[in-house]
C-alpha positions as CSV (number, residue, x, y, z in Angstrom):
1,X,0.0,0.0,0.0
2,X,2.8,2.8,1.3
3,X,4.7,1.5,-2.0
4,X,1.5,2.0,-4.0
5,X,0.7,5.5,-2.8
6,X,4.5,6.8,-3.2
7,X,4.6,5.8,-6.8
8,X,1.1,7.6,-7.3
9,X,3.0,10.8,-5.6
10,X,5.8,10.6,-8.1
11,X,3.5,10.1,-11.3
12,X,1.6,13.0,-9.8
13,X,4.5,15.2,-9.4
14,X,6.2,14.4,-12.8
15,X,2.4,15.1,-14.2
16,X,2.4,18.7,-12.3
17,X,6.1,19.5,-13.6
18,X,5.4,18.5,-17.3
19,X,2.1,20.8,-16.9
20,X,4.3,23.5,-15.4
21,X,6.6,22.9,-18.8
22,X,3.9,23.3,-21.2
23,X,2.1,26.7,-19.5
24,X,5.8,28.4,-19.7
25,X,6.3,27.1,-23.3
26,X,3.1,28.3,-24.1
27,X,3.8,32.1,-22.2
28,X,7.2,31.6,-24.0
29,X,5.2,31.7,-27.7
30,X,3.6,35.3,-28.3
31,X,2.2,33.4,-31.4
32,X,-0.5,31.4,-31.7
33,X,0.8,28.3,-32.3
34,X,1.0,27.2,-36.3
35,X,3.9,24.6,-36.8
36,X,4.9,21.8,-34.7
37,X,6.5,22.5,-31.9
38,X,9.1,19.9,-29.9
39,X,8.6,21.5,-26.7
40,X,4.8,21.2,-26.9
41,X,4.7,17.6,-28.1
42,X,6.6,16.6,-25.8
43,X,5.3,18.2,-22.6
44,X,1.4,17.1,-24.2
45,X,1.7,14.1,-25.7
46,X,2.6,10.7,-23.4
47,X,2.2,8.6,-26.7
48,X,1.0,7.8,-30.1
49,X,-0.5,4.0,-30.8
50,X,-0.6,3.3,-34.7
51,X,-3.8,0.6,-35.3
52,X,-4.2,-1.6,-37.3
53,X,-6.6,-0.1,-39.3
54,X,-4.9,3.3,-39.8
55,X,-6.3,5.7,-36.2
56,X,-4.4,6.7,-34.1
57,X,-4.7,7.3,-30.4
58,X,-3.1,10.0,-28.7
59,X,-2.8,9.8,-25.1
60,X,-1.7,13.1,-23.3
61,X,-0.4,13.4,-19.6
62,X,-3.1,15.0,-18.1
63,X,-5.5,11.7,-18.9
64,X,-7.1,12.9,-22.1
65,X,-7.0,10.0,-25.0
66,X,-8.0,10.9,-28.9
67,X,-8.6,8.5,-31.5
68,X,-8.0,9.8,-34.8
69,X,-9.2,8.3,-37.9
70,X,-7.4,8.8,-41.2
């Protein structure tokens, strides 16, 4: 349990410092944002699953999943 809730605190604390990345990348950008951006992808997106049939899911660090379809 103690070893459960200590890795929970750790995820949690990368999640807030990977959040506290992407708010200063995004005050860093007086632009709206229109090309790809390294800094953004990788303080967003956790990872990128290719199917089968051609979608793609995005899963993001803060929890949020999107399936796109070609």
């Amino acid at each position: 349990q103690a070893n459960k809730l200590r890795e929970e605190k750790k995820n949690k604390a990368t999640l807030i410092n990977r959040i506290k990345l992407f708010i200063a990348a995004l005050k860093d950008n007086k632009d709206l944002v229109s090309a790809f951006s390294n800094k953004l992808w990788t303080a967003l997106v956790e990872s990128v699953l290719v199917n089968k049939d051609g979608t793609l899911k995005f899963v993001c660090y803060a929890g949020l999943t999107n399936i796109v379809h070609k």
